[in-house]
C-alpha positions in Angstrom: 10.3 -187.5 -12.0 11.4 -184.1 -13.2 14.2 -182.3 -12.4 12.5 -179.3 -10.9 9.8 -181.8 -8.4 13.3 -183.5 -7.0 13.7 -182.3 -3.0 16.6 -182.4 -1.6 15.6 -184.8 0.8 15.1 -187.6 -1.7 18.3 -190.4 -2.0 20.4 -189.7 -5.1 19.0 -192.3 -6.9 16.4 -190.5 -8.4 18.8 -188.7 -10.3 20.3 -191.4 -12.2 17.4 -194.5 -12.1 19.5 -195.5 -15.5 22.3 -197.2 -13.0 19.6 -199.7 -12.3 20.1 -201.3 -16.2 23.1 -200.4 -16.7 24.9 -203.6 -16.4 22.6 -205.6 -17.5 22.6 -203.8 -20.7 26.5 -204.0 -21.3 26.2 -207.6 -20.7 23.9 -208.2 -23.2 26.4 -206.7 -25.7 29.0 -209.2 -25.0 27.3 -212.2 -24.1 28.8 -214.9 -26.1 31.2 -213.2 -28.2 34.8 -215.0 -28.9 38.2 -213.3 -28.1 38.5 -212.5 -31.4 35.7 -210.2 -31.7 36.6 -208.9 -27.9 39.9 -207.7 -29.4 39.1 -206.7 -32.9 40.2 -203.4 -33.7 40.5 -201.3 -37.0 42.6 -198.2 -38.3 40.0 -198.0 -41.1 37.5 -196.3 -38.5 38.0 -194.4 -35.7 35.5 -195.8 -33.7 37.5 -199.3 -34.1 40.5 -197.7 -32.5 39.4 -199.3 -29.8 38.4 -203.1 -29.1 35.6 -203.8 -27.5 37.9 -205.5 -24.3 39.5 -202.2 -24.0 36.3 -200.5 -24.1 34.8 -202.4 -21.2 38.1 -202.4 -19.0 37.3 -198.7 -19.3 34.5 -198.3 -18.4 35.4 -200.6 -15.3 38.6 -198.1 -14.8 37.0 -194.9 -14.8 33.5 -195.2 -12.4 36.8 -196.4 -9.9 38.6 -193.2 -10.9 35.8 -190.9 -10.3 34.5 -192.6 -7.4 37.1 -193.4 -5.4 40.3 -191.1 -6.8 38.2 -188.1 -7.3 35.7 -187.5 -5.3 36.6 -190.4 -2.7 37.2 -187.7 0.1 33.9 -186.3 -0.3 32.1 -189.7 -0.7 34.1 -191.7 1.6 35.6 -189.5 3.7 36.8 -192.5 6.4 38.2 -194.1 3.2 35.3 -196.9 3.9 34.7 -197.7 0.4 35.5 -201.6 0.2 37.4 -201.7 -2.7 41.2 -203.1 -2.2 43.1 -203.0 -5.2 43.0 -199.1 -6.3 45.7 -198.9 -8.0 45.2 -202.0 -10.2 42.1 -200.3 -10.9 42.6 -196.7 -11.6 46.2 -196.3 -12.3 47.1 -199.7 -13.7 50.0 -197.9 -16.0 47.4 -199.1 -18.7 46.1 -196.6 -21.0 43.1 -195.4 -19.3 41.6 -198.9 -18.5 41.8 -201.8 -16.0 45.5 -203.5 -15.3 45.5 -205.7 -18.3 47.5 -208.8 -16.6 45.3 -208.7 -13.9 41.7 -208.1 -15.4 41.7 -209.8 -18.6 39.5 -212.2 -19.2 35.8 -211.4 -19.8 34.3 -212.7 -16.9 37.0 -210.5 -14.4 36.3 -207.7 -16.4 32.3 -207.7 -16.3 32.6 -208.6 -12.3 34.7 -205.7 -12.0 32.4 -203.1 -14.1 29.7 -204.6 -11.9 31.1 -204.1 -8.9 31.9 -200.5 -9.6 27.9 -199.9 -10.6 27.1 -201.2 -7.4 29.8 -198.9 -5.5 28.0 -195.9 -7.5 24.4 -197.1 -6.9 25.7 -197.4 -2.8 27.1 -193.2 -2.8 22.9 -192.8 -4.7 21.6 -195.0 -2.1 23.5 -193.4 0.6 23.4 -189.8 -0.2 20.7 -187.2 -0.5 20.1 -185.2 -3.6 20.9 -182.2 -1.0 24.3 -183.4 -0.8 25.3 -184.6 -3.8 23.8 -181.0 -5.6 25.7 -178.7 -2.8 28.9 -180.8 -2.9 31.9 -179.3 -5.4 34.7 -180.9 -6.7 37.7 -178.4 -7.7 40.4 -178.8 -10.0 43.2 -177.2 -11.9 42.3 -175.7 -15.0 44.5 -177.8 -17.6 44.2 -178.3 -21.5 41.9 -181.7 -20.5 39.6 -179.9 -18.4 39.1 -176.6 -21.1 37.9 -179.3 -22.8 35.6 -181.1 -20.7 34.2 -177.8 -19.7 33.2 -177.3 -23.7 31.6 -180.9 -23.9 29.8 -180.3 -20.4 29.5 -175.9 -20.3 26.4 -176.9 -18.1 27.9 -179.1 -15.6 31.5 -177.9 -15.4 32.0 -174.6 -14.3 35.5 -172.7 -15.4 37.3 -170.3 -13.9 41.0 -168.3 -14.9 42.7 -171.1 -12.1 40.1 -174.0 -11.9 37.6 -176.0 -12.6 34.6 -176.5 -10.1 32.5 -179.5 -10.7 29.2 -180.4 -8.7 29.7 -184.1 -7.2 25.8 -184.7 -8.5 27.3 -185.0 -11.9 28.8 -188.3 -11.1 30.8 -188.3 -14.5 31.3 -191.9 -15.0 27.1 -192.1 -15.9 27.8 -189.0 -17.9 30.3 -190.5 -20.0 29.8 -193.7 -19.7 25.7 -194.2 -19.3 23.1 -191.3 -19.6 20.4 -191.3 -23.0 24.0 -190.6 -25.0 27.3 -191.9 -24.3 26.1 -195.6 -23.3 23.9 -196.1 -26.2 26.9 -194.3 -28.3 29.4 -197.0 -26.9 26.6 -199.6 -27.4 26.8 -198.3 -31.1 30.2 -198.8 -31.4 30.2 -202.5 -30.3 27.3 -202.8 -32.6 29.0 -202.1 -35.6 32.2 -203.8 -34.7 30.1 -207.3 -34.8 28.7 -206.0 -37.8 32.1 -206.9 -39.2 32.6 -210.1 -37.5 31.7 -213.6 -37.3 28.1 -214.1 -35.6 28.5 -214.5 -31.5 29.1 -218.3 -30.6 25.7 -220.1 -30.2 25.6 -222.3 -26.6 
């Protein structure tokens, strides 16, 4: 469906159909892969910098942090949002990812990403296309947000004291999902196996 034929009366699902995959396709990625390869990292690239554990954890961390943390009192303005541990999740004390003595292993990590799609695909579900297009976001304007404001000029809008960003961007499919950043962090675990061992066999 094309932009321009979306109504405003249509659930915000038609905006991003990708979350349907979405997990299914990051699973596939890491399906069967030991904790060596999960942890691998390299100095000799800089898209090793990161393993491929930290890059799920995340992912997992930051569709909470967008969600919940930053547009939580739009989205769930009763707080009604059903996750309990918050904190864990979004401000673990952990570099930009998931509380690492908490959601470690593989299997809590994936749960959690997946659990965090869902949440998204419930605001889609939930919300019209009216809303999520005539909802803002505002913040202040910050060496972070200049920027984010270059990466996204279309979607971030920047003014002398603050940033205003429409909720209908829903940044974690932005960064994390769309045609471009998924298939770019899909690339990157790519060529990390590319220097390991083959993925156990069952």
């Amino acid at each position: 469906m094309k932009l321009q034929t979306i109504t405003d009366d249509a659930p915000g699902t038609v905006l991003f159909p990708e979350y349907a995959e979405l997990y299914d396709l990051i699973e596939r990625e890491v399906t069967g892969l030991t904790d060596a390869q999960l942890d691998f990292r390299s100095e000799q690239w800089d898209w090793a910098d990161w393993s491929i554990r930290r890059q799920l954890s995340h992912m997992a961390s930051l569709m909470y942090g967008w969600i919940i943390v930053r547009l939580g009192p739009t989205l769930f303005p009763d707080g009604n949002h059903g996750i309990a541990d918050v904190p864990g999740l979004t401000a673990s004390g952990f570099d930009r990812r998931l509380d690492d003595r908490r959601y470690w292993d593989l299997p809590v990590i994936l749960r959690t990403l997946q659990d965090g799609i869902a949440l998204i695909q419930r605001v889609l579900t939930q919300r019209s296309v009216g809303f999520l297009r005539s909802h803002t976001c505002e913040r202040d304007v910050s060496d972070h947000w200049r920027l984010m404001q270059q990466a996204h000029p279309v979607v971030l809008e920047l003014h002398p004291q603050r940033v205003v960003e429409p909720v209908a961007v829903l940044r974690p499919l932005d960064h994390l999902g769309g045609d471009r950043a998924l298939s770019a962090a899909n690339d990157r675990a790519r060529r990390m196996l590319a220097t390991l061992p083959p993925k156990s066999q069952p």
